[in-house]
C-alpha positions as CSV (number, residue, x, y, z in Angstrom):
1,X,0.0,0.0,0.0
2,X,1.2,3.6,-0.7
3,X,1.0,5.7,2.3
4,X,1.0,8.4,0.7
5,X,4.2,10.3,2.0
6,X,7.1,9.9,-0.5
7,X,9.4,12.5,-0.3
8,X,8.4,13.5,3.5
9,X,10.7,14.2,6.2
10,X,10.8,12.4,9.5
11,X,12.4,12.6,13.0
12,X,12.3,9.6,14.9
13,X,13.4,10.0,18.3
14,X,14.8,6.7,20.3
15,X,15.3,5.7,17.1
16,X,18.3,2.6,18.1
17,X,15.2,0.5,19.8
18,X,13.6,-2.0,18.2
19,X,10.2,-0.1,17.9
20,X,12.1,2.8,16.5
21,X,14.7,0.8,14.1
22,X,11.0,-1.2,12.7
23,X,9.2,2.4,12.4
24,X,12.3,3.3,10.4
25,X,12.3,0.8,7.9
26,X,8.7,1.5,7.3
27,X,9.0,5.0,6.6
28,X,12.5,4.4,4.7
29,X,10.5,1.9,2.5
30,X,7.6,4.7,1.9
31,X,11.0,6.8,0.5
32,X,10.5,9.4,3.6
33,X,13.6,11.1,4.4
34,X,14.9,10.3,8.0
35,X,16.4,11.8,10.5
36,X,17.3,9.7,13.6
37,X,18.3,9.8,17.1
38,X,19.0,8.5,20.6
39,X,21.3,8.7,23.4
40,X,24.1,6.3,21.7
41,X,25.9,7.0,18.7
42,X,27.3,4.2,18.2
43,X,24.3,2.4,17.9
44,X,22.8,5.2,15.5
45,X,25.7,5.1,12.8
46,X,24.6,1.2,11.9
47,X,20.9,1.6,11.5
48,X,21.3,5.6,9.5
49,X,23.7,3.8,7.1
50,X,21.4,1.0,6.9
51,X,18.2,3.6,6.0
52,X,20.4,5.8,4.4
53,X,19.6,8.5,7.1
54,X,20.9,11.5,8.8
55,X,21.2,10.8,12.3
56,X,22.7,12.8,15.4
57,X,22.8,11.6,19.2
58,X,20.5,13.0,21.7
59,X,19.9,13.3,25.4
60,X,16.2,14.8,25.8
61,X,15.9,14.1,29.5
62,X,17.0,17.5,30.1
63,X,15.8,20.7,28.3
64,X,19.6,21.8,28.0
65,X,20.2,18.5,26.1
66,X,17.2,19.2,24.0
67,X,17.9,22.1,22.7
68,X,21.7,20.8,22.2
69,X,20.1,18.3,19.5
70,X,17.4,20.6,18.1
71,X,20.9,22.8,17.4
72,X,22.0,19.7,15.2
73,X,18.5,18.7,13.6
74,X,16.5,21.6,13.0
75,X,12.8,21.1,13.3
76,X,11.9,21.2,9.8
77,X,9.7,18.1,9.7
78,X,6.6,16.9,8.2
79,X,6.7,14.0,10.6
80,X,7.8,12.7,13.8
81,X,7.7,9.3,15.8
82,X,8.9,9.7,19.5
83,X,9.7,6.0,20.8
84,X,11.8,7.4,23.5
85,X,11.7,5.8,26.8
86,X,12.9,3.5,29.2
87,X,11.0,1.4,31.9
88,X,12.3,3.3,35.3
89,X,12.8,2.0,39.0
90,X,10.5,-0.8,39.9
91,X,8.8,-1.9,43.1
92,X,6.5,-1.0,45.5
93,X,4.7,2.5,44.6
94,X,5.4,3.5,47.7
95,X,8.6,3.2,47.9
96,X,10.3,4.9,44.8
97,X,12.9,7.4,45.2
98,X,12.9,10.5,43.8
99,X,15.5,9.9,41.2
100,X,13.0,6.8,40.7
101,X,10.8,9.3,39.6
102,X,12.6,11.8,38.1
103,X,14.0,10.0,35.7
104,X,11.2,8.1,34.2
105,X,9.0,11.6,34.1
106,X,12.1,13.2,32.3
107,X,12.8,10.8,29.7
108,X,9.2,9.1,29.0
109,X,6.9,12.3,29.6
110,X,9.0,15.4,29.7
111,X,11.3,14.8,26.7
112,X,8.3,14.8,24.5
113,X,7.0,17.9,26.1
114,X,10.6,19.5,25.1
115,X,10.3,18.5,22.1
116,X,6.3,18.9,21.1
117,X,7.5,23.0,21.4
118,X,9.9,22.8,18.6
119,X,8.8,20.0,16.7
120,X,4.6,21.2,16.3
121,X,4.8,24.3,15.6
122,X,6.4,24.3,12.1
123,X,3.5,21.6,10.6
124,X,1.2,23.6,11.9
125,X,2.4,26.0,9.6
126,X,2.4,24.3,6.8
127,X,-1.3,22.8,7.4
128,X,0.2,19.0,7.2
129,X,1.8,17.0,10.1
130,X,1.6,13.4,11.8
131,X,3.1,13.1,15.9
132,X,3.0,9.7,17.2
133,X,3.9,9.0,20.8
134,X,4.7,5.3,21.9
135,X,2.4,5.0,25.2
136,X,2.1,1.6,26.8
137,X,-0.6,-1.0,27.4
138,X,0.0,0.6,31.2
139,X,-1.6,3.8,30.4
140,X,-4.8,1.5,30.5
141,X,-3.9,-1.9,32.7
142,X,-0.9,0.1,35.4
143,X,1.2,-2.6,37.4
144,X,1.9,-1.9,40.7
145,X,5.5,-2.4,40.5
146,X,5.8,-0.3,37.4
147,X,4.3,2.7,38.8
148,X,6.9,5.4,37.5
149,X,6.4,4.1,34.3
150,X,3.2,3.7,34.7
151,X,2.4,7.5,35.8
152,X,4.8,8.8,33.1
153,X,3.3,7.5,30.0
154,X,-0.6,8.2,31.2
155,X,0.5,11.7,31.4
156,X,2.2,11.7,27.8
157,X,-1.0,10.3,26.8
158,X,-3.1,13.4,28.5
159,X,-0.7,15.6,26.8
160,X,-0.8,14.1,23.5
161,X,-4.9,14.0,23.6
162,X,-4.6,17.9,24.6
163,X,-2.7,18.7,21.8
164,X,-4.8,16.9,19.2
165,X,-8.0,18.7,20.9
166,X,-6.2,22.1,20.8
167,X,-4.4,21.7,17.1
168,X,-5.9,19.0,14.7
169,X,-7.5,21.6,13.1
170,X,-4.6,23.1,11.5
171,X,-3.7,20.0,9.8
172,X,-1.6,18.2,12.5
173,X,-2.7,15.0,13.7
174,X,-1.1,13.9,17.1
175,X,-1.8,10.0,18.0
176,X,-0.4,7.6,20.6
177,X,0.6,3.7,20.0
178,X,0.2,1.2,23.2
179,X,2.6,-1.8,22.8
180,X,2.5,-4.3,25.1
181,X,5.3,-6.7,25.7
182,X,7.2,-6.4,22.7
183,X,10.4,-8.1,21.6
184,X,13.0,-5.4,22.1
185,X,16.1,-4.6,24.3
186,X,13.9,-3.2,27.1
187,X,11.9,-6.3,27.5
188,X,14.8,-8.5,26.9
189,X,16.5,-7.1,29.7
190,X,13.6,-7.9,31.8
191,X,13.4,-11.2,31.0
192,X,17.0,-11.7,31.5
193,X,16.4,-10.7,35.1
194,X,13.7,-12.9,35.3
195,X,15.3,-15.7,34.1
196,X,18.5,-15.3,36.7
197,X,16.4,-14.7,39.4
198,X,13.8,-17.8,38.9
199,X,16.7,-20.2,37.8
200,X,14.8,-20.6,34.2
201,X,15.6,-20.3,30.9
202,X,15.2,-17.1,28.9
203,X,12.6,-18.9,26.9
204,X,10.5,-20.3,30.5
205,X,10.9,-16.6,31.8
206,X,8.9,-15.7,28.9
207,X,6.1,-18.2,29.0
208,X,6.0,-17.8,33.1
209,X,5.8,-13.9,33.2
210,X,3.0,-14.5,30.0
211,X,0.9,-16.6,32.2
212,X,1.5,-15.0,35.7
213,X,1.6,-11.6,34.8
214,X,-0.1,-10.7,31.1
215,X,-3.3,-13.5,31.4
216,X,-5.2,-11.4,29.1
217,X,-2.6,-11.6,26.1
218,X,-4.8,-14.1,24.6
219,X,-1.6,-14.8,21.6
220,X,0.7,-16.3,23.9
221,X,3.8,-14.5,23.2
222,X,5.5,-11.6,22.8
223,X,5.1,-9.0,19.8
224,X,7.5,-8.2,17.4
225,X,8.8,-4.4,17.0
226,X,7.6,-4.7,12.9
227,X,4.0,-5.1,14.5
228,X,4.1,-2.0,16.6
229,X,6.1,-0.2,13.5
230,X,3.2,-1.2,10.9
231,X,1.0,0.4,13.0
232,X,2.9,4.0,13.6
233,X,3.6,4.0,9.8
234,X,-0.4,3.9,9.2
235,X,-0.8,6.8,11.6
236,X,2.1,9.0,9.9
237,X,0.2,8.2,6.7
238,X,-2.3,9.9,4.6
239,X,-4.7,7.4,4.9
240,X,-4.7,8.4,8.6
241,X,-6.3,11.8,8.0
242,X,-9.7,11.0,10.0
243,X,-7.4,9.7,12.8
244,X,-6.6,11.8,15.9
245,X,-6.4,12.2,19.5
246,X,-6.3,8.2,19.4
247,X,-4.3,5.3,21.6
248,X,-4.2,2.5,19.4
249,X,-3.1,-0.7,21.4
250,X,-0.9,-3.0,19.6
251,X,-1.0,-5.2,22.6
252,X,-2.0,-9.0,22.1
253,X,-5.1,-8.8,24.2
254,X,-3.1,-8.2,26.7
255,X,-5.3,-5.3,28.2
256,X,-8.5,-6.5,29.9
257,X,-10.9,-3.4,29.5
258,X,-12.0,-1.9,26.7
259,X,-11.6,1.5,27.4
260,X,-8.1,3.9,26.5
């Protein structure tokens, strides 16, 4: 299917993960022009040369390290994907540290806020934009011992439903994808911890945390990043162009409700 965006150019923040790597080889297909970042440049250079993209490391947790990167980028952009993020502290909700915190508002929630300043603006100039923020299936179904992470991405999902409600009209549309349990370094390293801790193979960490911990993901496994990607390269689409303010889960089932 054509998409419609040939010749477009996208940012893709968080780019070196698998969600982000996936979402570029979908747009890269589409012939959208990339430009690419994350906090490691060394794992930038293999995946720009691979899409034949710019590409410039990033730290967004701060504003200072925002604006550092914007220097380097620009913010001319027709689209942009922001798969930044990292999973934060867990355990009991009560007893996160403030650095707990801090750094899972900063990187998941506030980075995009940073960011939504420069990046919005210009497409709302020209009339024609697409934002997509990677949320979680924990915006809808929060677990107690992920409760930074938790907190973080239901608030990037109130700020990216405000500025669809405030904006689409000009021509922007601003959406949110919820993954669940998705095969990428994030989860990988939580099922390597898992797996050391329980005395199991990576492989029976996987199928014990499916059935102890995600019942409801009704396919038995986890996703794969090209899943999620498909998805995020609809929404940056023109046949997206009725679509806005929306969460769409890419989850498995693994949410139980059938609200957010």
């Amino acid at each position: 299917m054509d998409l419609g965006i040939k010749g477009r150019r996208a940012l893709i923040t968080g780019a070196s993960g698998g969600m982000g790597r996936e979402t570029a080889r979908f747009l890269a297909a589409e012939g959208v022009k990339l430009f690419l970042t994350d906090i490691d440049d060394d794992k930038l250079a293999p995946i720009a040369a691979e899409f034949d993209a710019e590409y410039a490391a990033g730290d967004l947790s701060s504003q200072k390290g925002c604006e550092e990167f914007l220097a380097k980028s620009g913010t001319d952009f027709d689209i942009w994907v922001h798969a930044t993020g990292v999973t934060g502290g867990k355990g009991d909700p009560l007893h996160m540290s403030e650095d707990d915190w801090s750094d899972a508002l900063n990187i998941d929630f506030l980075s995009a806020v940073r960011m939504a300043r420069h990046m919005c603006p210009p497409m709302m100039d020209r009339g024609w934009g697409r934002v997509v923020f990677v949320t979680s299936e924990n915006v809808a179904q929060p677990y107690p011992d992920e409760t930074v992470y938790n907190s973080a991405k239901s608030a990037l999902l109130s700020f990216a439903k405000s500025i669809a409600m405030q904006h689409s009209h000009s021509g922007m549309l601003v959406n949110c994808v919820a993954p669940a349990f998705i095969e990428t370094p994030m989860t990988d390293g939580m099922m390597e911890k898992r797996s050391e801790e329980r005395g199991e193979s990576f492989d029976e960490a996987v199928e014990s945390f499916l059935k102890e911990q995600r019942p409801y993901l009704v396919l038995k496994r986890r996703g794969k990043a090209e899943e999620v990607a498909a998805v995020i390269a609809m929404l940056c689409s023109d046949h997206a162009s009725f679509v806005t303010g929306a969460n769409w889960r890419v989850d498995g089932g693994a949410v139980g409700s059938i609200n957010v």
